[in-house]
DRENPA-3360 file (N, C-alpha, C; in nm, 2 decimals, always signed):
BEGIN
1 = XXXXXXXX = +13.35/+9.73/+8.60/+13.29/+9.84/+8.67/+13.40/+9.95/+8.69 ~ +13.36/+10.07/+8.69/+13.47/+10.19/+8.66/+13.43/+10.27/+8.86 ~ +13.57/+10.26/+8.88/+13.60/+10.32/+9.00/+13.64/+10.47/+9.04 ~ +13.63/+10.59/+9.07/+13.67/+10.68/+9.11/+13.77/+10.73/+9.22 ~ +13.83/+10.84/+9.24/+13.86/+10.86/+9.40/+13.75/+10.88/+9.44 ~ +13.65/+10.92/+9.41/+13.54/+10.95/+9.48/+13.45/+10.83/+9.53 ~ +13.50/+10.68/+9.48/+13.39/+10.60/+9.50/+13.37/+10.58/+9.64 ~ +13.46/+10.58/+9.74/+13.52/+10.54/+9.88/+13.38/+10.63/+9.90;
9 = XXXXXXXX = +13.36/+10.73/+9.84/+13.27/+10.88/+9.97/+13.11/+10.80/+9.89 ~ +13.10/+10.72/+9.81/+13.00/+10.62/+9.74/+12.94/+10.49/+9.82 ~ +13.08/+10.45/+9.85/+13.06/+10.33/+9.93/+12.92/+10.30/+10.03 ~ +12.90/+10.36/+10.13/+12.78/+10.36/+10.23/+12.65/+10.40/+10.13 ~ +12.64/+10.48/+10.01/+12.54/+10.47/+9.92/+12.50/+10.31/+9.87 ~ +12.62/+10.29/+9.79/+12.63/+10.17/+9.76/+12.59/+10.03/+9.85 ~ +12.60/+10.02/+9.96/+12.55/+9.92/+10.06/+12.37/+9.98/+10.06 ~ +12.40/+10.04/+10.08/+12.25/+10.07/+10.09/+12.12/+10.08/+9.98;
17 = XXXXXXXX = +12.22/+10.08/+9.90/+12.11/+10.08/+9.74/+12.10/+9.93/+9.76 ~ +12.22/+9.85/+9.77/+12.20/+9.70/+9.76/+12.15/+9.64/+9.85 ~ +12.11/+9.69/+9.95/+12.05/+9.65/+10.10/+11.86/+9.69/+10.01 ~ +11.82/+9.79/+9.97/+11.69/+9.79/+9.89/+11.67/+9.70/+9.80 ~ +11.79/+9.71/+9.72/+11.78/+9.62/+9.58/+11.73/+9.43/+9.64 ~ +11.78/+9.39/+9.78/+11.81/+9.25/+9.80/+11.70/+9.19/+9.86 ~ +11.63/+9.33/+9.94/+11.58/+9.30/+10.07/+11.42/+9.38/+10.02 ~ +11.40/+9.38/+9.93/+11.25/+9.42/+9.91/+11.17/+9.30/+9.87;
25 = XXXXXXXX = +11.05/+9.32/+9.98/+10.95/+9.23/+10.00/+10.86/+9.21/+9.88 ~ +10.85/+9.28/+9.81/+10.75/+9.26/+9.69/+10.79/+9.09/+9.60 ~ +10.65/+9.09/+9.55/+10.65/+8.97/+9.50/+10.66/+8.99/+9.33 ~ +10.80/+8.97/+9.25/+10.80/+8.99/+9.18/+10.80/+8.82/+9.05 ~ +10.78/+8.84/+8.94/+10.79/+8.75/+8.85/+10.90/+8.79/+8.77 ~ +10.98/+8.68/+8.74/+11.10/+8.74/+8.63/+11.07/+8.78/+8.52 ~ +11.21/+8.82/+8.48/+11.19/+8.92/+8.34/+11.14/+8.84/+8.23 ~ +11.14/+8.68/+8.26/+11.15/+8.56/+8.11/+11.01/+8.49/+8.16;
33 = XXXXXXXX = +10.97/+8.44/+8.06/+10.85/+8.33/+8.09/+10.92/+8.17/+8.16 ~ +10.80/+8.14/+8.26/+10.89/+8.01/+8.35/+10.84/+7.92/+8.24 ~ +10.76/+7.96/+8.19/+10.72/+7.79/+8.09/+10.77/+7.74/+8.01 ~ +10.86/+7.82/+7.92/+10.94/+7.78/+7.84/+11.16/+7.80/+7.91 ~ +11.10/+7.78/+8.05/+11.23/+7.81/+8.09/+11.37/+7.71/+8.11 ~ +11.48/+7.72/+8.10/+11.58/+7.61/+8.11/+11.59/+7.59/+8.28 ~ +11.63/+7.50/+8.31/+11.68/+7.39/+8.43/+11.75/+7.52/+8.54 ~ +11.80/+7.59/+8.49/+11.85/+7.71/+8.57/+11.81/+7.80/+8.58;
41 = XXXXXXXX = +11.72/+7.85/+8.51/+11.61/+7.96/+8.46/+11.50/+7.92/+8.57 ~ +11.45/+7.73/+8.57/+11.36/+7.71/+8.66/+11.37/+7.74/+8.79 ~ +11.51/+7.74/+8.85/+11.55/+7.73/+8.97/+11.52/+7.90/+9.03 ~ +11.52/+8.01/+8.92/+11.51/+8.15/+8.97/+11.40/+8.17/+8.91 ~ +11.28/+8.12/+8.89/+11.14/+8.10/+8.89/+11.08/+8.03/+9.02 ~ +11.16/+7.93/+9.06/+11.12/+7.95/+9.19/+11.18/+7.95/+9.35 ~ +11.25/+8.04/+9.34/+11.30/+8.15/+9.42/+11.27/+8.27/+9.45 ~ +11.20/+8.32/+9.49/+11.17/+8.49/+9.48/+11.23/+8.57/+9.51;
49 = XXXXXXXX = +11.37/+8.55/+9.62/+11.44/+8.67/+9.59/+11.53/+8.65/+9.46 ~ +11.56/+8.53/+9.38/+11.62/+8.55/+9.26/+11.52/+8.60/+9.18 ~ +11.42/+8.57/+9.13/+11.31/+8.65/+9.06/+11.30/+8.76/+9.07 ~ +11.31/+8.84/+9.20/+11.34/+8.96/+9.27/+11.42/+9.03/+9.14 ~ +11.55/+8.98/+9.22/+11.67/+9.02/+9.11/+11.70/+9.05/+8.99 ~ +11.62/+8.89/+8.93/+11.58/+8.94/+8.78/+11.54/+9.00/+8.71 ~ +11.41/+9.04/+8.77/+11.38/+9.15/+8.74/+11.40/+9.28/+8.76 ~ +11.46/+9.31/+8.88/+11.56/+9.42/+8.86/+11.66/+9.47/+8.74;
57 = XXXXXXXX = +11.76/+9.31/+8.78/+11.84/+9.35/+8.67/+11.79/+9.40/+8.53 ~ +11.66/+9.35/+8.47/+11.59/+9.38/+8.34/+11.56/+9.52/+8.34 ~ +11.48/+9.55/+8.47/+11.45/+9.69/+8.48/+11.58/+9.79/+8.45 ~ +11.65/+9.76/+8.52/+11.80/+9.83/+8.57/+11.86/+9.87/+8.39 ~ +11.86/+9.72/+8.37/+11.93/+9.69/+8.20/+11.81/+9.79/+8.10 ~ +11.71/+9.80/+8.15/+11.64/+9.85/+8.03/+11.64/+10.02/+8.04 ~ +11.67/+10.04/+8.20/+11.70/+10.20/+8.18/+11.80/+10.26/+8.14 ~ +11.96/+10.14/+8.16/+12.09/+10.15/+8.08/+12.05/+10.19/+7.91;
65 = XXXXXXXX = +11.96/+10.11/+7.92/+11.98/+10.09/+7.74/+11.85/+10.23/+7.68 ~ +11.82/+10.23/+7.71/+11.72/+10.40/+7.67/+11.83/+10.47/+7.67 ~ +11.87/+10.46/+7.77/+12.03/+10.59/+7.81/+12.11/+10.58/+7.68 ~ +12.17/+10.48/+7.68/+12.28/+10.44/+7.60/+12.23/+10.44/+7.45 ~ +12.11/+10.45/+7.40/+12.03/+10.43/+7.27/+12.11/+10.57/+7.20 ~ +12.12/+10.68/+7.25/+12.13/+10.80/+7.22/+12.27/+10.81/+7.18 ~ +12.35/+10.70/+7.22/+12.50/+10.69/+7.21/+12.53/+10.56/+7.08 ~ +12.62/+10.43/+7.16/+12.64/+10.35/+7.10/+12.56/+10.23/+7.21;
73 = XXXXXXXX = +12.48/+10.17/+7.21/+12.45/+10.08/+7.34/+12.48/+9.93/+7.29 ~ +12.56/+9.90/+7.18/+12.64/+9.82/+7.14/+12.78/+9.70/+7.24 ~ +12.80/+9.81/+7.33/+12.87/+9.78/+7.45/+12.82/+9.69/+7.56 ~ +12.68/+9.79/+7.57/+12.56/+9.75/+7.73/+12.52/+9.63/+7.66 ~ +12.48/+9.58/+7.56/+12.42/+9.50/+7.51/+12.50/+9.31/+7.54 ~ +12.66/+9.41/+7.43/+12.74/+9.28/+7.46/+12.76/+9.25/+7.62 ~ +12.76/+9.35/+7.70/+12.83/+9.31/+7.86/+12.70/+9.27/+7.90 ~ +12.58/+9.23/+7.89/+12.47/+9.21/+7.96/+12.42/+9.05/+7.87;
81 = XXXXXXXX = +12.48/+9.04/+7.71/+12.48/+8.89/+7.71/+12.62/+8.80/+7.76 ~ +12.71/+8.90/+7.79/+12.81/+8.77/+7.84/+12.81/+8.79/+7.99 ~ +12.71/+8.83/+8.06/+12.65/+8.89/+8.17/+12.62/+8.67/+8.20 ~ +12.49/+8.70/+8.13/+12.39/+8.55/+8.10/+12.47/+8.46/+8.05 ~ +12.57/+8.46/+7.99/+12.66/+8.36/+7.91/+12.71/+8.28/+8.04 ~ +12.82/+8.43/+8.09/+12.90/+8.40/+8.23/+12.78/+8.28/+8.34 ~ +12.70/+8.36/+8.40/+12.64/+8.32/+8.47/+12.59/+8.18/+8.49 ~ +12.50/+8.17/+8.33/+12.48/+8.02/+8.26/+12.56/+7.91/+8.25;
89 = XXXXXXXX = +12.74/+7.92/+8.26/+12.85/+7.86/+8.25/+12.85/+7.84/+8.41 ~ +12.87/+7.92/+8.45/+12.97/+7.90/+8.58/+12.82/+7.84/+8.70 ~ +12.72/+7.87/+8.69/+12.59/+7.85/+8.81/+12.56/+7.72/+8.77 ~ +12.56/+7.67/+8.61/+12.56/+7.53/+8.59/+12.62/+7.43/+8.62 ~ +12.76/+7.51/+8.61/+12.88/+7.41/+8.65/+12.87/+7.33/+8.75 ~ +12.80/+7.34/+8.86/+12.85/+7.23/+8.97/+12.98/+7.26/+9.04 ~ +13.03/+7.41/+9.02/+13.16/+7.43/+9.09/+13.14/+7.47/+9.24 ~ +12.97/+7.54/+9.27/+12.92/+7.57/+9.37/+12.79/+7.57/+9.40;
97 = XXXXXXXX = +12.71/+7.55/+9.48/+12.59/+7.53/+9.51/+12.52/+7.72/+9.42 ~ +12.42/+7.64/+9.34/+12.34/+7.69/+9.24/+12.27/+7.82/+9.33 ~ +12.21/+7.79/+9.41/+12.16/+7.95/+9.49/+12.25/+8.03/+9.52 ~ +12.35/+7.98/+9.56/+12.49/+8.11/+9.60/+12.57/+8.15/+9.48 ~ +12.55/+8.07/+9.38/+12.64/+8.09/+9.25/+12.52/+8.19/+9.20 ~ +12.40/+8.19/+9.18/+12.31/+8.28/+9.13/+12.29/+8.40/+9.20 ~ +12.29/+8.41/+9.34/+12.27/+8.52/+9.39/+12.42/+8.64/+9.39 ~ +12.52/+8.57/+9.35/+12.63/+8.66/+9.38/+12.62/+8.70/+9.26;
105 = XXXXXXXX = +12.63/+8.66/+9.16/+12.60/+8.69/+9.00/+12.48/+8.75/+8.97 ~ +12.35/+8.81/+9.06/+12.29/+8.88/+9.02/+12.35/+9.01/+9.11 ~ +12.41/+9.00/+9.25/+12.42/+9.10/+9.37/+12.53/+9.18/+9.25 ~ +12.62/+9.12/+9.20/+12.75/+9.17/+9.12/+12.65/+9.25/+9.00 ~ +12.57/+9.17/+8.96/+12.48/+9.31/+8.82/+12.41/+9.36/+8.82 ~ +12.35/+9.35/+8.98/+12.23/+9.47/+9.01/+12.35/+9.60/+9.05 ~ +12.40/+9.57/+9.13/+12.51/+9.73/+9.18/+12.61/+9.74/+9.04 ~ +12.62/+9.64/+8.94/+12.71/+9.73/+8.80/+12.62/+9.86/+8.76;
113 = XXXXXXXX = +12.49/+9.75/+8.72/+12.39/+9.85/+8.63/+12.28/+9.97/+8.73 ~ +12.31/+9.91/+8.88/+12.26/+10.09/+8.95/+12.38/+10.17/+8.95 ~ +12.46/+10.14/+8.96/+12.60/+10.25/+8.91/+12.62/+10.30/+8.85 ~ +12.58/+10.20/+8.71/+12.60/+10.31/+8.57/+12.48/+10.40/+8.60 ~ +12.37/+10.35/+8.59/+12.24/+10.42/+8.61/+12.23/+10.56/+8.73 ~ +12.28/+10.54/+8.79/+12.29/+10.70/+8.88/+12.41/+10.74/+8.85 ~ +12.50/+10.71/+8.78/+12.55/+10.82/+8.66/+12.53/+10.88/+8.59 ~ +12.40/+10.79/+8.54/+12.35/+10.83/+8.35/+12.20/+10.91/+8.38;
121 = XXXXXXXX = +12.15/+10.85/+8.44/+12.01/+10.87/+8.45/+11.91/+10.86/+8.62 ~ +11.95/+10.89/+8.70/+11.97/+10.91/+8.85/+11.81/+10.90/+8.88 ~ +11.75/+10.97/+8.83/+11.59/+10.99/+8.83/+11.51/+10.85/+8.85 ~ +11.54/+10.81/+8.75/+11.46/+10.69/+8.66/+11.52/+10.56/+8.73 ~ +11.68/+10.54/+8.82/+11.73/+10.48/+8.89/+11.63/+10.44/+9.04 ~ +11.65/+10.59/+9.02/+11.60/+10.61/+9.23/+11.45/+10.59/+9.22 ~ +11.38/+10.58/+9.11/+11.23/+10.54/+9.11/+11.22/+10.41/+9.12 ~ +11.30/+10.36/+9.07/+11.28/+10.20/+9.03/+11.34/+10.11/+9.16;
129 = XX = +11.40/+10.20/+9.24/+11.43/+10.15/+9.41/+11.34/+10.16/+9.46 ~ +11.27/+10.29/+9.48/+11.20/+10.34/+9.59/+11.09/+10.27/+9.62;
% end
């Protein structure tokens, strides 16, 4: 994630986009089908603020990549499969309990990909909050 001098005057935005992003009530289904889902995949099928998440992050990732289409989106692509690589490695491991390993790893790529996104595309960000 790319930092500014200006991020510090960002900061209090930043808590607070993630404070919407975390804490919204809606009942969402993830971005993947539960029926054909893996062992860790099941576990944020049935969770709903991970499902929450998930689907964010998809949302989030899919307004990156419209954005990015016009460029090279070659980049967004590879950082959003070693995104799932990472996550799939380390949440399966057993290094820490599976809900806290999953929630910090989605809190870390909902605020990457709203960051790029109210850089890139601010509109279509703040819709997908509100």
């Amino acid at each position: 994630m790319f930092y500014t001098t200006r991020s510090i005057y960002f900061r209090p935005f930043y808590i607070t986009l993630l404070f919407f992003l975390c804490f919204s009530t809606a009942r969402a289904a993830p971005s993947f089908s539960c029926d054909k889902a893996t062992a860790l995949e099941k576990v944020i099928c049935e969770d709903n603020t991970l499902s929450q998440k998930d689907r964010q992050v998809a949302d989030f990732y899919s307004i990156a990549y419209h954005h990015a289409i016009m460029n090279d989106p070659s980049g967004l692509v590879a950082a959003q499969r070693k995104w799932i690589r990472d996550r799939n490695k380390e949440c399966a491991g057993g290094n820490r309990p599976v809900l806290q390993c999953l929630n910090s790893y989605y809190d870390e790529r909902l605020l990457d990909l709203a960051v790029n996104n109210l850089f890139s595309d601010h509109d279509k960000a703040l819709a997908k909050i509100s």
